[in-house]
Gaussian input, Z-matrix of N, CA and C with variables (Angstrom, degrees):
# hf/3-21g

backbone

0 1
 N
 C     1     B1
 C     2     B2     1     A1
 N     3     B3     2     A2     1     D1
 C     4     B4     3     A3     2     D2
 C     5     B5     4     A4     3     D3
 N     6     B6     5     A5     4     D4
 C     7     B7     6     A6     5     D5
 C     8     B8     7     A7     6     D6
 N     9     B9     8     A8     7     D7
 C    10    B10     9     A9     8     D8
 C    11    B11    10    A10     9     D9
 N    12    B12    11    A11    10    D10
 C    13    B13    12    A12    11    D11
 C    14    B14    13    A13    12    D12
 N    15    B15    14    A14    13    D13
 C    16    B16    15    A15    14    D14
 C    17    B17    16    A16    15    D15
 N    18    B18    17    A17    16    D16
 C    19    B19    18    A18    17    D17
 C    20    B20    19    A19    18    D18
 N    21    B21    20    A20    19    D19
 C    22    B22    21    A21    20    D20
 C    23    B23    22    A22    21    D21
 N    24    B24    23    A23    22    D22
 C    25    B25    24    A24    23    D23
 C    26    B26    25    A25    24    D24
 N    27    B27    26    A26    25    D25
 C    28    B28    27    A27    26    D26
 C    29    B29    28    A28    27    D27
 N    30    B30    29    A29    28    D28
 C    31    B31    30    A30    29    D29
 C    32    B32    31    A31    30    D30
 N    33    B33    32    A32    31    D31
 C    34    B34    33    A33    32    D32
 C    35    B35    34    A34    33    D33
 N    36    B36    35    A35    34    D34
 C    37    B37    36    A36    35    D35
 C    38    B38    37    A37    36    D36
 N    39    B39    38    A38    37    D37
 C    40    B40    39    A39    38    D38
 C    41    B41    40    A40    39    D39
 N    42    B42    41    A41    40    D40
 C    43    B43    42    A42    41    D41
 C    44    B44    43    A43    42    D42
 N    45    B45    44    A44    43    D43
 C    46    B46    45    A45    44    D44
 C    47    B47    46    A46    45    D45
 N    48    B48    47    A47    46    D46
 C    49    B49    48    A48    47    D47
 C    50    B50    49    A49    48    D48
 N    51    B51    50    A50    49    D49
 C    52    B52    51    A51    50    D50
 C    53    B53    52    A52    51    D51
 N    54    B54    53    A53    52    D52
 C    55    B55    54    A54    53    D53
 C    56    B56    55    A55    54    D54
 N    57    B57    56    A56    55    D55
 C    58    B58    57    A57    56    D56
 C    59    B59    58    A58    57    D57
 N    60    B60    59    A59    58    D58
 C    61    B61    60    A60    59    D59
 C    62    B62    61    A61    60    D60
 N    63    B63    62    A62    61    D61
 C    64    B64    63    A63    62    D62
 C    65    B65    64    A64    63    D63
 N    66    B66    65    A65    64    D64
 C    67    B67    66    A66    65    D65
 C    68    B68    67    A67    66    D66
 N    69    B69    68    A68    67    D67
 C    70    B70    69    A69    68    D68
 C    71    B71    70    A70    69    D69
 N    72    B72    71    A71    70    D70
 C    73    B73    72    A72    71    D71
 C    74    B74    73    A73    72    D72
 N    75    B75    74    A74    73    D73
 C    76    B76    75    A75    74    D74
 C    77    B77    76    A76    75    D75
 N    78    B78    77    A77    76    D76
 C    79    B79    78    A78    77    D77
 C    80    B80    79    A79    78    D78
 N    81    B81    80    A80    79    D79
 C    82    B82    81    A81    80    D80
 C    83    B83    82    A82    81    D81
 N    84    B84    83    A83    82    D82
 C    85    B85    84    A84    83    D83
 C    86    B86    85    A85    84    D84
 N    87    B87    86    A86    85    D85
 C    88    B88    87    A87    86    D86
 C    89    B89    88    A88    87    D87
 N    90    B90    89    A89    88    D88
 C    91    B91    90    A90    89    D89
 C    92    B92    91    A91    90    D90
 N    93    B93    92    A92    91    D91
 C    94    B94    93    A93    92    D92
 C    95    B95    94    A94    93    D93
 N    96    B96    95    A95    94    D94
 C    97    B97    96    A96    95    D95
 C    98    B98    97    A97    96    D96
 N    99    B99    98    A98    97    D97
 C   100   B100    99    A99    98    D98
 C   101   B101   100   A100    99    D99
 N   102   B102   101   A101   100   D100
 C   103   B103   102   A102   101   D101
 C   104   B104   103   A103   102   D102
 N   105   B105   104   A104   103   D103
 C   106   B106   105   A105   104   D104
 C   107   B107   106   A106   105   D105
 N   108   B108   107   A107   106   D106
 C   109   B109   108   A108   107   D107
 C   110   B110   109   A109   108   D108
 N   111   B111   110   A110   109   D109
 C   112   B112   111   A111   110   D110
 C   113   B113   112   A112   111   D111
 N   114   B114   113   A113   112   D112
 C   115   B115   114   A114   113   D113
 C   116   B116   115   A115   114   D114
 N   117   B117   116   A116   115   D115
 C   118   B118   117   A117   116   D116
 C   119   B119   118   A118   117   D117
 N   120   B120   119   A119   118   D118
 C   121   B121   120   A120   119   D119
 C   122   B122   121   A121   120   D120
 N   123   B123   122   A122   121   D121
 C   124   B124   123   A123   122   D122
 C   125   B125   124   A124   123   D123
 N   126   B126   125   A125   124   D124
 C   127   B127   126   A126   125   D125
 C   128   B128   127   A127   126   D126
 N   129   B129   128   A128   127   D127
 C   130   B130   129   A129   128   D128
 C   131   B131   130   A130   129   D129
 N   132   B132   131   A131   130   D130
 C   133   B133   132   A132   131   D131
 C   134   B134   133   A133   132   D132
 N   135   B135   134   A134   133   D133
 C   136   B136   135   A135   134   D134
 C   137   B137   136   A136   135   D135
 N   138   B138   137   A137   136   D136
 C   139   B139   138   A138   137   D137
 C   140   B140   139   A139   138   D138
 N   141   B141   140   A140   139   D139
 C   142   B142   141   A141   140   D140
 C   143   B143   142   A142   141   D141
 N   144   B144   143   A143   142   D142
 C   145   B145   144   A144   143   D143
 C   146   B146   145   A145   144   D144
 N   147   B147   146   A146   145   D145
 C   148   B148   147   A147   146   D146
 C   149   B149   148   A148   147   D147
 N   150   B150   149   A149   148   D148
 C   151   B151   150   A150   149   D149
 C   152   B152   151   A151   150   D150
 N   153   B153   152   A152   151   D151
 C   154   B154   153   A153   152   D152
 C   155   B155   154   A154   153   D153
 N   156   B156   155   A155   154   D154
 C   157   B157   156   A156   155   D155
 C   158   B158   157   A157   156   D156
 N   159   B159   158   A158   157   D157
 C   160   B160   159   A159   158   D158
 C   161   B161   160   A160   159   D159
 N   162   B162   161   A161   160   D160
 C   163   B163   162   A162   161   D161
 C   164   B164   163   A163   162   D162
 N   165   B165   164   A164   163   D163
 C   166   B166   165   A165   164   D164
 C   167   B167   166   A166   165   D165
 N   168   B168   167   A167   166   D166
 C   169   B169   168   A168   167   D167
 C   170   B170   169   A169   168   D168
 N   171   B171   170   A170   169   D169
 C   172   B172   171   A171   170   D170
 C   173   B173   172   A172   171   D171
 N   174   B174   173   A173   172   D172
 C   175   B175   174   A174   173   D173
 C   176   B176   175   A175   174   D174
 N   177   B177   176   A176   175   D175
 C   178   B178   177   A177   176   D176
 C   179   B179   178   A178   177   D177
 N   180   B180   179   A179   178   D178
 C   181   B181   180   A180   179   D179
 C   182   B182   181   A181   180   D180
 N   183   B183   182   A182   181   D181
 C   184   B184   183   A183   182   D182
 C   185   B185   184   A184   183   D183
 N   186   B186   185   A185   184   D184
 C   187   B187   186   A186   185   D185
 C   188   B188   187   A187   186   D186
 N   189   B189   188   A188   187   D187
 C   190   B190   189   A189   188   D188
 C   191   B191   190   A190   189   D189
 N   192   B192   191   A191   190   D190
 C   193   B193   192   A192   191   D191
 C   194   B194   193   A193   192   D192
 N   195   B195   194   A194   193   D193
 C   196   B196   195   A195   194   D194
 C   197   B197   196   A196   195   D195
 N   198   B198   197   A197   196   D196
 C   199   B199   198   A198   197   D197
 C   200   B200   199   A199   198   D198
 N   201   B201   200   A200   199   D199
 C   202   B202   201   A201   200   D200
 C   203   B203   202   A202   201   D201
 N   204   B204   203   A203   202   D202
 C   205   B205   204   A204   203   D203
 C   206   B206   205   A205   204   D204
 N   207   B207   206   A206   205   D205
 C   208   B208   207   A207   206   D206
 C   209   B209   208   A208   207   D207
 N   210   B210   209   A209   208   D208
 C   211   B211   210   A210   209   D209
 C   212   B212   211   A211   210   D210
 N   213   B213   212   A212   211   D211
 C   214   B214   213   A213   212   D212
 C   215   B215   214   A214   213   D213
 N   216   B216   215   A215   214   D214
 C   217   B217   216   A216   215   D215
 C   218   B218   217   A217   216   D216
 N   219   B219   218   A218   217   D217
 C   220   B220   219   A219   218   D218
 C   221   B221   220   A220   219   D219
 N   222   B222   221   A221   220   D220
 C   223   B223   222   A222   221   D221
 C   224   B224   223   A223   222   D222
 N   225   B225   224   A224   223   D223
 C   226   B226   225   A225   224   D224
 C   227   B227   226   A226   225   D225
 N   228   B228   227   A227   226   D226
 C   229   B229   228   A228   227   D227
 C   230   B230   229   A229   228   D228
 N   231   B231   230   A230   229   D229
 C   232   B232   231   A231   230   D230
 C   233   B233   232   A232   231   D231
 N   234   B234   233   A233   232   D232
 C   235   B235   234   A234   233   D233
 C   236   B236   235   A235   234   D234
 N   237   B237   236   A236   235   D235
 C   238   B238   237   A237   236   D236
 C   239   B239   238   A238   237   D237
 N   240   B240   239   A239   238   D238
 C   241   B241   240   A240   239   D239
 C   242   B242   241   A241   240   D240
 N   243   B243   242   A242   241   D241
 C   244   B244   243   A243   242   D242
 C   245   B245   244   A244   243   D243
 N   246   B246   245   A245   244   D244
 C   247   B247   246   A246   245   D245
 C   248   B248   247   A247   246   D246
 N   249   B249   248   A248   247   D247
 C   250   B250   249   A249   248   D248
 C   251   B251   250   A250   249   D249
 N   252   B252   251   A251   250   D250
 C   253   B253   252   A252   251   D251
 C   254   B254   253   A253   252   D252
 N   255   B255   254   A254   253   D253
 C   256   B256   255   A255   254   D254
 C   257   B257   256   A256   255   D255
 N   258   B258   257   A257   256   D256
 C   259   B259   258   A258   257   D257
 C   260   B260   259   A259   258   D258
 N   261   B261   260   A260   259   D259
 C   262   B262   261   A261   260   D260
 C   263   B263   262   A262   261   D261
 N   264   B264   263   A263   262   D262
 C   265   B265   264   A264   263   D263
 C   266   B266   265   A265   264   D264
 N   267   B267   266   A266   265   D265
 C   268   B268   267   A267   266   D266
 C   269   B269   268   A268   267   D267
 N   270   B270   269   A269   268   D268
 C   271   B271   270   A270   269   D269
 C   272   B272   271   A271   270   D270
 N   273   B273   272   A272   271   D271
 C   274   B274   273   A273   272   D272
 C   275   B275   274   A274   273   D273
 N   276   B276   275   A275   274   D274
 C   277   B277   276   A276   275   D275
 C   278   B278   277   A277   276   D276
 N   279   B279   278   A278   277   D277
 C   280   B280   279   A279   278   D278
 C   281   B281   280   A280   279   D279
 N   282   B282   281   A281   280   D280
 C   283   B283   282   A282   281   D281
 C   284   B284   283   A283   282   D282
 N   285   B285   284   A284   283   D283
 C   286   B286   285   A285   284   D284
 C   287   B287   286   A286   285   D285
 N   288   B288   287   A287   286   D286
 C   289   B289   288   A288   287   D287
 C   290   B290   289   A289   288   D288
 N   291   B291   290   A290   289   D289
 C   292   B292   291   A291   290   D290
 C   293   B293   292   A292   291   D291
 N   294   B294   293   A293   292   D292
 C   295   B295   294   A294   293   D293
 C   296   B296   295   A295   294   D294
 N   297   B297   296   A296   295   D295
 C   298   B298   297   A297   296   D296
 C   299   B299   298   A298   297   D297
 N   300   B300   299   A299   298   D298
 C   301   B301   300   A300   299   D299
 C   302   B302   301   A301   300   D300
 N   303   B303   302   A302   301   D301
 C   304   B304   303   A303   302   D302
 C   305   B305   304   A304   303   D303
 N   306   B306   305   A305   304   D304
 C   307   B307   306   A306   305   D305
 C   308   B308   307   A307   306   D306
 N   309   B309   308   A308   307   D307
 C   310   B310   309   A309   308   D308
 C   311   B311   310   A310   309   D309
 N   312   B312   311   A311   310   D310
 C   313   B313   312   A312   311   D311
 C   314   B314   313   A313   312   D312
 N   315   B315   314   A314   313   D313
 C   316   B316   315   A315   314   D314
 C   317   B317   316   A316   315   D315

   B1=1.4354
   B2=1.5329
   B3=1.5464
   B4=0.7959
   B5=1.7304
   B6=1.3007
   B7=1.3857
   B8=1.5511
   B9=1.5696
   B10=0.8023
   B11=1.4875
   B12=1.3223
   B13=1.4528
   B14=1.8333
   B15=0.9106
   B16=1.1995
   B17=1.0507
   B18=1.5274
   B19=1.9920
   B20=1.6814
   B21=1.1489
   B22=1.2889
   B23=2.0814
   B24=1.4359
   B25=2.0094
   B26=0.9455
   B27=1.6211
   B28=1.4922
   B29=1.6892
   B30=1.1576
   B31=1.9510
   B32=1.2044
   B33=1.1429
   B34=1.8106
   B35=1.6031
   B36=1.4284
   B37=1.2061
   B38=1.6055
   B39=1.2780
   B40=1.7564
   B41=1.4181
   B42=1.9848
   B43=1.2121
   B44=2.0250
   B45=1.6994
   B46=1.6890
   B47=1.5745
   B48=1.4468
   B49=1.8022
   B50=1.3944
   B51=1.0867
   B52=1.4887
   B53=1.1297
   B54=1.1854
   B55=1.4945
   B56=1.9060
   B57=1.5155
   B58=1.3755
   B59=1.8164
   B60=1.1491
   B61=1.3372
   B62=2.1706
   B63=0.7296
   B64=1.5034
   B65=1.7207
   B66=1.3429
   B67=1.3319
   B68=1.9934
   B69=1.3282
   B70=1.5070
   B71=1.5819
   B72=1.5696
   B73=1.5603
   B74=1.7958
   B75=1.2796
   B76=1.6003
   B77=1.8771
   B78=1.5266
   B79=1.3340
   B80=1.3541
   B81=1.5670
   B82=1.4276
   B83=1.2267
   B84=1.0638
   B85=1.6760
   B86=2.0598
   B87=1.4719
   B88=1.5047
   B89=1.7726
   B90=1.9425
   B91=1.4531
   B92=1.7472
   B93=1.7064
   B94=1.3621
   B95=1.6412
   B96=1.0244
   B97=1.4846
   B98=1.5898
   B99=1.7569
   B100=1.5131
   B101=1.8547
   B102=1.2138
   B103=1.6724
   B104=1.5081
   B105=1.4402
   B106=1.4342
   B107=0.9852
   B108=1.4813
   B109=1.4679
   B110=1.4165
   B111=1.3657
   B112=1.8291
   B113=1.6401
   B114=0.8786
   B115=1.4774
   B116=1.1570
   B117=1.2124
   B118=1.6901
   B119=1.5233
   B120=0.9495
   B121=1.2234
   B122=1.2491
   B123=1.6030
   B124=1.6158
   B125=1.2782
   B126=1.9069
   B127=1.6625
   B128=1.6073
   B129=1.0438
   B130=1.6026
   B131=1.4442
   B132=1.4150
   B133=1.6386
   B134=1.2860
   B135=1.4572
   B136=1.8078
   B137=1.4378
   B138=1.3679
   B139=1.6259
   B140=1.4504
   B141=1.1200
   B142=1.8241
   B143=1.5597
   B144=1.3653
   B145=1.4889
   B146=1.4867
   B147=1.3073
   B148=1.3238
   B149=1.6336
   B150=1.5882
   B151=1.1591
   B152=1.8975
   B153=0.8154
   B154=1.5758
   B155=1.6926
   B156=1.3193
   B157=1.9760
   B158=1.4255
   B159=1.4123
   B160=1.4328
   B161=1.4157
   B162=1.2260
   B163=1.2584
   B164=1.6854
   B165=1.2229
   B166=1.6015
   B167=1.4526
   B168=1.6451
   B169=1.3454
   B170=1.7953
   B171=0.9654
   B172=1.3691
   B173=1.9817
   B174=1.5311
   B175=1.5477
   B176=0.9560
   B177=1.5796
   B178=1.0966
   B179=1.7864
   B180=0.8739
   B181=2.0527
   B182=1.6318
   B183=1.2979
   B184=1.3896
   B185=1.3309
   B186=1.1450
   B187=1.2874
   B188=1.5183
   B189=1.2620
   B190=1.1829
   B191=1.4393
   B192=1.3838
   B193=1.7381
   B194=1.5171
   B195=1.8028
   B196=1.5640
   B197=1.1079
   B198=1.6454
   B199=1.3871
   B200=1.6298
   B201=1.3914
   B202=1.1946
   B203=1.4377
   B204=1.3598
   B205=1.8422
   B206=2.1021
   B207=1.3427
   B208=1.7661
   B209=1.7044
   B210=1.3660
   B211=1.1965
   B212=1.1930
   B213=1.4792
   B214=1.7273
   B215=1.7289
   B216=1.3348
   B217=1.7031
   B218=1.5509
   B219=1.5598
   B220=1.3277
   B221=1.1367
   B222=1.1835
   B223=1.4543
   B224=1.7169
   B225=1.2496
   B226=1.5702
   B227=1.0994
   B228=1.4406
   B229=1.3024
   B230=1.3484
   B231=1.5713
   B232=1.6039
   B233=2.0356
   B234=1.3209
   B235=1.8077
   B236=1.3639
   B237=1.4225
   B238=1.2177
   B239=1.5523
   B240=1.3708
   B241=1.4690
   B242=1.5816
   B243=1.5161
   B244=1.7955
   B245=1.1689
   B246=1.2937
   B247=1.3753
   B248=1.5488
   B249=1.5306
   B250=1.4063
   B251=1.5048
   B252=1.2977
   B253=1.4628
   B254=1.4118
   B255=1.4655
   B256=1.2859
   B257=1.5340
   B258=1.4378
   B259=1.6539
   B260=1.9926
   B261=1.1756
   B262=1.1998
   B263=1.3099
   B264=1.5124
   B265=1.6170
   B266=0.7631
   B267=1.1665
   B268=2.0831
   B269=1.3392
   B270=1.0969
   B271=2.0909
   B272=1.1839
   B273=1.2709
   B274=1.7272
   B275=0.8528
   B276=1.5392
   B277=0.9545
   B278=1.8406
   B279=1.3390
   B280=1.3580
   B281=1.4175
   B282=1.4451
   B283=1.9188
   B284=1.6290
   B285=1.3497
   B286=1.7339
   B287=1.8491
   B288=0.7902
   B289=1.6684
   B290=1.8801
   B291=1.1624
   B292=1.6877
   B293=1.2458
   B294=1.6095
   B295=1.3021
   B296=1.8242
   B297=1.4313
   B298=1.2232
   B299=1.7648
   B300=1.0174
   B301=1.2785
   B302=2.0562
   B303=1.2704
   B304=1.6513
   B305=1.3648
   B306=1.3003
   B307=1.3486
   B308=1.3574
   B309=1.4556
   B310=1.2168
   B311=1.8534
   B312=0.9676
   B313=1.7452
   B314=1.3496
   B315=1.2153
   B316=1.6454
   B317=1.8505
   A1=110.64
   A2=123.77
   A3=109.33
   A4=111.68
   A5=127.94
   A6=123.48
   A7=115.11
   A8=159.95
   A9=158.87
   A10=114.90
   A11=132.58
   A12=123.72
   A13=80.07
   A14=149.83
   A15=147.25
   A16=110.02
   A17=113.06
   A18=118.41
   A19=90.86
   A20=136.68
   A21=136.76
   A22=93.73
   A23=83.59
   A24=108.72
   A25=92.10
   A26=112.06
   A27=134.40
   A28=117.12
   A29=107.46
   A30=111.76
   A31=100.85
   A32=141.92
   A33=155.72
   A34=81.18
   A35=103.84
   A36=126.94
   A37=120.56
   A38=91.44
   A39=101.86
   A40=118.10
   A41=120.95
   A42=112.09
   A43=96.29
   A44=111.87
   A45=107.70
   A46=117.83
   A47=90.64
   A48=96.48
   A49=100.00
   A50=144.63
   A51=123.66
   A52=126.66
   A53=102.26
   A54=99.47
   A55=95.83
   A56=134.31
   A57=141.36
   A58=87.92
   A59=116.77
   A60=80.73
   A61=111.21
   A62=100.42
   A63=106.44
   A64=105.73
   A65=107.67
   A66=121.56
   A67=96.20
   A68=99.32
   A69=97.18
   A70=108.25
   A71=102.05
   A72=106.43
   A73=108.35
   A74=102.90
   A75=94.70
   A76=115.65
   A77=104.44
   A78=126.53
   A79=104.93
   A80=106.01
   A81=134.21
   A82=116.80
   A83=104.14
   A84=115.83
   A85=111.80
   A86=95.93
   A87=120.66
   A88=103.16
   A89=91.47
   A90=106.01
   A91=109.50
   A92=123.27
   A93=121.90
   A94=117.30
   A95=97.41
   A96=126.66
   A97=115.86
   A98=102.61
   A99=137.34
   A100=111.98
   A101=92.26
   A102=95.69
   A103=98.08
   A104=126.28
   A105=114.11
   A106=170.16
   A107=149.34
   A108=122.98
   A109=114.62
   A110=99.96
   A111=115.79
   A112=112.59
   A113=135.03
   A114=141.01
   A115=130.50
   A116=110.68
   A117=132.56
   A118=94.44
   A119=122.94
   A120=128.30
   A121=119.49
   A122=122.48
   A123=127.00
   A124=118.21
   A125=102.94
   A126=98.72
   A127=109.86
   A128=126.40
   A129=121.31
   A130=122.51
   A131=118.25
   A132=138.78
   A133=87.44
   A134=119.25
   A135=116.25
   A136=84.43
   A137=126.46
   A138=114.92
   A139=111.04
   A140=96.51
   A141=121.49
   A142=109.28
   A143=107.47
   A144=105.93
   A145=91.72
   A146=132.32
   A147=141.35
   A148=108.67
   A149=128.47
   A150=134.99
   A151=103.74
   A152=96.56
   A153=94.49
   A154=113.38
   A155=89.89
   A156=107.81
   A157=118.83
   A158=111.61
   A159=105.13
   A160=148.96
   A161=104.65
   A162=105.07
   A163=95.48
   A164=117.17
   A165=97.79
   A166=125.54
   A167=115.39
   A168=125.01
   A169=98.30
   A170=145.13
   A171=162.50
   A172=107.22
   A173=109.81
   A174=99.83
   A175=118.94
   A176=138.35
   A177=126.54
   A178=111.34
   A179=125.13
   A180=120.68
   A181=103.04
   A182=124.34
   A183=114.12
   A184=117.49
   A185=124.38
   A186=128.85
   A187=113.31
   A188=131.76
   A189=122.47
   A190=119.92
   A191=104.22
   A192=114.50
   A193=115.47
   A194=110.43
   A195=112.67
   A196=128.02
   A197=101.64
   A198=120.13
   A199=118.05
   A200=110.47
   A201=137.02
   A202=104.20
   A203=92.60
   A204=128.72
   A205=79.40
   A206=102.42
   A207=110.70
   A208=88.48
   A209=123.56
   A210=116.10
   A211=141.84
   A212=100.42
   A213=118.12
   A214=99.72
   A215=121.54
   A216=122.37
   A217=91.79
   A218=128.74
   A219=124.51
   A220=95.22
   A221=139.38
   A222=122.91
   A223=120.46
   A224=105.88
   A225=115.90
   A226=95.27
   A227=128.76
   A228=122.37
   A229=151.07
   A230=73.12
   A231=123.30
   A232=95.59
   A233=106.08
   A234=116.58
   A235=94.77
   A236=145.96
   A237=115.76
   A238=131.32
   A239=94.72
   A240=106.38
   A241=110.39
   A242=107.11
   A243=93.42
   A244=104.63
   A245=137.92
   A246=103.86
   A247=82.18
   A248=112.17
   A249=112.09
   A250=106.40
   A251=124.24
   A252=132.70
   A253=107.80
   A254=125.46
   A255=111.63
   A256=139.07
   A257=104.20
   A258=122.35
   A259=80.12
   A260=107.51
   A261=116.21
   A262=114.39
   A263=115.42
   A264=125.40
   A265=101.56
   A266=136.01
   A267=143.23
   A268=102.84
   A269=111.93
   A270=122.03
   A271=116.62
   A272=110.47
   A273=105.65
   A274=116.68
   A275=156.69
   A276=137.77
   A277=86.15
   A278=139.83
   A279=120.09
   A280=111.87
   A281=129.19
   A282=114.88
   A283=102.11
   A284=133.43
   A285=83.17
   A286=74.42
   A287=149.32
   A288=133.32
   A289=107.75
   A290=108.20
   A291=121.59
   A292=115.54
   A293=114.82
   A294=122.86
   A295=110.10
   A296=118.82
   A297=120.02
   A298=99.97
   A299=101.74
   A300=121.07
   A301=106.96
   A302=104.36
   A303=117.45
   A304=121.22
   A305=109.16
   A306=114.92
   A307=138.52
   A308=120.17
   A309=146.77
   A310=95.90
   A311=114.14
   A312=94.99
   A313=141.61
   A314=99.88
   A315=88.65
   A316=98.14
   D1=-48.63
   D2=-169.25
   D3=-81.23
   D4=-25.29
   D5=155.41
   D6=-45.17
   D7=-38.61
   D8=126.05
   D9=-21.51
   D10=-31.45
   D11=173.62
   D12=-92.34
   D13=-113.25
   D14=-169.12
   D15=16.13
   D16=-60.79
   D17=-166.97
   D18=-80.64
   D19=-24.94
   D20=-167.71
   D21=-60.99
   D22=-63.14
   D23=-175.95
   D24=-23.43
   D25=-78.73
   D26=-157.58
   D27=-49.32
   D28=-44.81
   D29=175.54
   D30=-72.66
   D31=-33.70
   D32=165.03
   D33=-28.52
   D34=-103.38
   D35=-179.27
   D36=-18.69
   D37=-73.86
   D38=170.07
   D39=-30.70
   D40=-55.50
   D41=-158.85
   D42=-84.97
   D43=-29.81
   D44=161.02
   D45=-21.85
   D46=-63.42
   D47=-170.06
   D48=-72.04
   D49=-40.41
   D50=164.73
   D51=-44.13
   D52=-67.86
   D53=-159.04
   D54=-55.69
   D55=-30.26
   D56=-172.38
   D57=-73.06
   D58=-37.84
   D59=177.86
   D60=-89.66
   D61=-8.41
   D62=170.32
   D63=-49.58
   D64=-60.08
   D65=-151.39
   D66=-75.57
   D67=-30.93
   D68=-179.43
   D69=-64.26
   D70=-51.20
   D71=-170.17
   D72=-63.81
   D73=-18.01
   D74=174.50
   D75=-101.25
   D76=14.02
   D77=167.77
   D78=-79.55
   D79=-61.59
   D80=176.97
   D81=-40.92
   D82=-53.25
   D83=-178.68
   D84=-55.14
   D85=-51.26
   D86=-164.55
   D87=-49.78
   D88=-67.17
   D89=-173.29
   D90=-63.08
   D91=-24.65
   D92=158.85
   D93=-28.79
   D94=-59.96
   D95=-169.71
   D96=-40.27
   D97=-44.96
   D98=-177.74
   D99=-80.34
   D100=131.12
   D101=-170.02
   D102=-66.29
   D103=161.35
   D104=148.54
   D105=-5.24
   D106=-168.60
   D107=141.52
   D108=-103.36
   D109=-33.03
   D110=160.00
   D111=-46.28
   D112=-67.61
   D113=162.61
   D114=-47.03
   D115=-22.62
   D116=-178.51
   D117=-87.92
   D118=-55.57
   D119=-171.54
   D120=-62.88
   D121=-51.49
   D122=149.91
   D123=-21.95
   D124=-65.49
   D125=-171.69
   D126=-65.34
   D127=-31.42
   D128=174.04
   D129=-58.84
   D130=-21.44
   D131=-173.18
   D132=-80.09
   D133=-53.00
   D134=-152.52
   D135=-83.21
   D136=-44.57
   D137=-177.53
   D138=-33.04
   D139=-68.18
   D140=173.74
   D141=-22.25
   D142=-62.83
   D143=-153.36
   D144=-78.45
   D145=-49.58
   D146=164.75
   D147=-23.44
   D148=-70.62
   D149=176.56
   D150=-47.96
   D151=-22.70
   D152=-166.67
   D153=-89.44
   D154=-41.32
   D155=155.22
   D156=-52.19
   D157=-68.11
   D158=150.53
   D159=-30.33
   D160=-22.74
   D161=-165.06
   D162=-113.48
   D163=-41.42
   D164=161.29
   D165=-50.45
   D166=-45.86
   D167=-178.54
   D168=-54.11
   D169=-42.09
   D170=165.21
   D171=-44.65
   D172=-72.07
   D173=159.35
   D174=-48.71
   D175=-57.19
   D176=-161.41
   D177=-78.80
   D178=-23.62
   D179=163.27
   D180=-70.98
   D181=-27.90
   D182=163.22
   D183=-57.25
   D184=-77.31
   D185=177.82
   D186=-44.84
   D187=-30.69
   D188=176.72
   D189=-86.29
   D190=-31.44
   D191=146.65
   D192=-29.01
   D193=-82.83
   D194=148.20
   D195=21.78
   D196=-104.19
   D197=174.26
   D198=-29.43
   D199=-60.00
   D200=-168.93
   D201=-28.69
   D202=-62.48
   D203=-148.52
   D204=-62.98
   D205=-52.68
   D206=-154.58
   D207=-63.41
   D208=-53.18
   D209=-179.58
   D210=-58.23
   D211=-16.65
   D212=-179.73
   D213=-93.73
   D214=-35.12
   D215=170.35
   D216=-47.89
   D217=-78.96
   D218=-152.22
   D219=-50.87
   D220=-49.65
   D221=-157.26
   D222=-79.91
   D223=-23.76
   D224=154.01
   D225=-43.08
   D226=-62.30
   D227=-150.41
   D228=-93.67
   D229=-5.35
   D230=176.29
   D231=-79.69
   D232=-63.48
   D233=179.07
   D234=-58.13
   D235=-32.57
   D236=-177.48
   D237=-88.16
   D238=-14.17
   D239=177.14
   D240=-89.70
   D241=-18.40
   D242=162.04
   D243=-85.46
   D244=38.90
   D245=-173.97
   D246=-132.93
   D247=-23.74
   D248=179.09
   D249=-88.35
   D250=15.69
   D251=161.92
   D252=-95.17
   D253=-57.02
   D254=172.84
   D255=-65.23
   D256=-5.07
   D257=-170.61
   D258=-79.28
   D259=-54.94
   D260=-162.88
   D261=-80.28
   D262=16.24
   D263=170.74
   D264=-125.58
   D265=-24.07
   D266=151.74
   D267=-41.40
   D268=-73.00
   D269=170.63
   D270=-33.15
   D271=-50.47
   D272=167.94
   D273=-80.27
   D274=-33.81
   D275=-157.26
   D276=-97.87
   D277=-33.85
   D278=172.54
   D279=-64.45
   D280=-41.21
   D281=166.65
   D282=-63.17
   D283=-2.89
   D284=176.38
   D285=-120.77
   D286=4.45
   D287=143.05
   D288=-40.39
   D289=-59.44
   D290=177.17
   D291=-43.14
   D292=-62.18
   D293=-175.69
   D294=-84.11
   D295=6.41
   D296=167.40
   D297=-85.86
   D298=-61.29
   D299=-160.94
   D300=-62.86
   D301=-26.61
   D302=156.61
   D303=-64.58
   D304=-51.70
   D305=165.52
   D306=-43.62
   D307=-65.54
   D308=99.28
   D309=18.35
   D310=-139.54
   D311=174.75
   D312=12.70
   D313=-34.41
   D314=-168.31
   D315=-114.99

C-alpha cells in the first residue's frame, strides 16, 4: 500500500515537472521569437538619432514656414499700398480732368 501511495507521489510529481517543463519550452519558444537586448538597444539608438533628424528637419520647415508667412504680409502690404497710390493718382488725374474741362468752358 504504501508503495502505491509512493508510485502515486511519484507520477504526481513526474507529470508537475512536465507540464513545468512544457510551459518553459513554450516560454522558450515565445522570448526566441524576441530580438535581444543588444539589438534592442541598437534599434532604439538608431530610433534616437532618427527622431532627432526629424526633428531638426521639422525646425527647419518651421522657420521657413516663418519666413514665408513674414514675406507674404509685406507683400500684402506692399499690393495694398500701390493700389492706394493709384486710387489716389486716379483722383488726380480726374480733379485736373474737371478743372481742365471747366476751364475749357468758360
Amino acid at each position: 500500500m504504501r508503495r502505491l501511495q509512493n508510485a502515486k507521489k511519484q507520477i504526481q510529481q513526474a507529470k508537475r515537472i512536465r507540464k513545468n517543463r512544457q510551459e518553459y519550452d513554450a516560454l522558450a519558444r515565445v522570448i526566441q521569437t524576441h530580438p535581444d537586448r543588444h539589438e534592442t538597444l541598437k534599434q532604439l539608438e538608431a530610433l534616437g538619432k532618427e527622431l532627432q533628424h526629424l526633428s531638426r528637419i521639422k525646425e527647419s520647415v518651421e522657420d521657413k514656414l516663418e519666413l514665408r508667412r513674414k514675406q507674404f504680409h509685406v507683400l500684402l502690404s506692399t499690393i495694398r499700398e500701390l493700389q492706394q497710390t493709384l486710387e489716389n493718382d486716379e483722383k488726380l488725374l480726374e480733379a485736373d480732368d474737371v478743372q481742365e474741362t471747366r476751364m475749357d468752358t468758360q
